[in-house]
N, C-alpha and C positions, 0 to 999 in steps of 0.2 A: 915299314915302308910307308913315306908318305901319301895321300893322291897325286901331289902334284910330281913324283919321279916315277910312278908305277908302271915304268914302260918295259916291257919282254918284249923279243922276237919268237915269233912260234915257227917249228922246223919247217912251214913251208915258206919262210921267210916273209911274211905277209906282220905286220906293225899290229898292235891291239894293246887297249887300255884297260887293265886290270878292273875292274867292277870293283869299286872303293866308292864311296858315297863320297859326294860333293868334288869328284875328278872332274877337272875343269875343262878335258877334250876324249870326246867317244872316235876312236878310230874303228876303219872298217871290219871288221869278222865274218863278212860275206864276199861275195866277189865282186871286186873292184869292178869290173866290167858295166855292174847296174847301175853307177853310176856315172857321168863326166861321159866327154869323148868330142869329136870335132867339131869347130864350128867357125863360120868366118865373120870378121867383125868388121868396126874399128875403133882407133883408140879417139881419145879424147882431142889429139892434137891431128886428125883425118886422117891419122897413117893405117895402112890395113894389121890388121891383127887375129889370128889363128891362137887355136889347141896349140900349136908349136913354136909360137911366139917367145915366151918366158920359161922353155925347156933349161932347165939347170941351175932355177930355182925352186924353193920349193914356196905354192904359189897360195894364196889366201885368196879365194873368191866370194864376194857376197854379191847378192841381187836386192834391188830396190829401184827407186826414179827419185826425183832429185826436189818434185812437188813431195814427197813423203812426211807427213806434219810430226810425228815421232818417233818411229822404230826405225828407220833409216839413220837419222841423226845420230841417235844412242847407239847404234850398230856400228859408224863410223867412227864415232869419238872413242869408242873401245877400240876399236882397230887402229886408231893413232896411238892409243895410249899404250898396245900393245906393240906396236913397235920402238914408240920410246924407251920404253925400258927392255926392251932387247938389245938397245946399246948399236956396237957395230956388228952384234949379230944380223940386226936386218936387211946388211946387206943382200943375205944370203933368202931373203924373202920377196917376194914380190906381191902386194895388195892388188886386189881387182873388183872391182864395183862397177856389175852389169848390168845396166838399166834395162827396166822393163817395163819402160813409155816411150819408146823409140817416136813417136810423134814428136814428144815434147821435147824429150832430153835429144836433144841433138849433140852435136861436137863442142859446139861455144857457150851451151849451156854447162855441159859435163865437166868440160873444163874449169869453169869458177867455182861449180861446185866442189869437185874432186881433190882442187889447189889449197878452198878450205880449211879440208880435214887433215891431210898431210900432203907434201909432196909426193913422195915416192908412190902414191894412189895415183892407178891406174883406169879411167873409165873407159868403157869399153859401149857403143852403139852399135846399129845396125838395121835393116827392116822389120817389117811387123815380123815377116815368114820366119828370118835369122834370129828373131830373139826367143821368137817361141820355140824354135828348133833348140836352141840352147837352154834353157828353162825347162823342155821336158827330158832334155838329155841330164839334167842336173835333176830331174824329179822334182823342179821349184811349180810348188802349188799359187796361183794368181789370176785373179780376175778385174775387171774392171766395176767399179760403183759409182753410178751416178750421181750428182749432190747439186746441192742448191748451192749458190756462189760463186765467185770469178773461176775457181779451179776446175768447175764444171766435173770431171769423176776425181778418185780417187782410188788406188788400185792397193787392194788386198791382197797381203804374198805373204806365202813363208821367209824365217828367218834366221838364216844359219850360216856362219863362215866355213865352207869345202875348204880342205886342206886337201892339194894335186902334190903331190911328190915332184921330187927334179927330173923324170920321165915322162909326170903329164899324168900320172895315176892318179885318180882319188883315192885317198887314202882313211879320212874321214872328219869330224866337223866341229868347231867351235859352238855353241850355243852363244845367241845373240845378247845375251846377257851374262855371258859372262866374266867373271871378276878380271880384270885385268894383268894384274902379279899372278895370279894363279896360270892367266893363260901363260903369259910370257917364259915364266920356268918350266912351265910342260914342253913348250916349243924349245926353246935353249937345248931341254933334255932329247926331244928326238933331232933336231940336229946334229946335238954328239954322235947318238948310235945311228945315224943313217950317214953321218960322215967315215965313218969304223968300217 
């Protein structure tokens, strides 16, 4: 059995990734619950956007801002590339990229950024109060640093794509680096078995 199909169901029906060096997605083996849960937004194009919004996909969330000088960029251009080679599976996905400079990244900002990296990316704003709300509900670790030049700070965050099941579960997370063909056949594979 490779890393990239090593996927079981365990009898309490809950998804997990066999412990194989170099498996390119760790799903949950704790309770879902510690992760994810509601939060109100909105999208890139001003329309309001919920936890319940893209129910019946199953949902890829990363956090960043859109001033981000590298790990954002690399994070998204993997998440395009993961979706291109998922074919017409990705229909069956939905991207989401929730900033976390609600000052700066606004709607008209998010938008050219988000158009960028692929269409089907989804960006999602909101207030200072709503982004933090959602960031500790995601356990995303983020501060602000100050710097010298036009961008004036730069914000320090973890970097992980959450994988939300088609009910809105988290389920568990892509590592921001990683290999692209590797993600995409892992995904392919729980597809099938959560299509079953």
């Amino acid at each position: 059995m490779t890393a990239n199909t090593a996927w079981k169901y365990i009898q309490a029906g809950a998804l997990f990734m066999l412990l194989v060096v170099g498996a390119p997605v760790t799903l949950a083996q704790t309770s879902a619950t510690q992760i994810g849960g509601p939060y109100q937004l909105k999208d890139h194009r001003g329309q309001p956007a919920t936890d319940k919004s893209y129910l019946g996909k199953l949902q890829i969330i990363t956090f960043g801002y859109t001033f981000c000088p590298d790990v954002c960029p690399t994070t998204l251009t993997t998440l395009a590339d993961i979706l291109d080679l998922l074919g017409t599976d990705n229909k069956q996905l939905q991207p989401i990229f929730i900033t976390l400079d609600p000052a700066r990244d606004n709607t008209d900002v998010l938008a050219g950024y988000v158009s960028y990296f692929h269409l089907q990316l989804i960006g999602l704003t909101g207030t200072e109060q709503q982004i933090k709300a959602v960031a500790v509900a995601y356990q995303v670790q983020f501060r602000r640093v100050n710097v010298a030049g036009d961008d004036g700070y730069h914000i320090e965050h973890s970097a992980v794509h959450y994988l939300v099941d088609k009910t809105g579960t988290y389920i568990g997370h892509l590592q921001y680096d990683v290999a692209p063909e590797a993600a995409a056949k892992a995904i392919k594979e729980l597809l099938r078995q959560t299509d079953t």
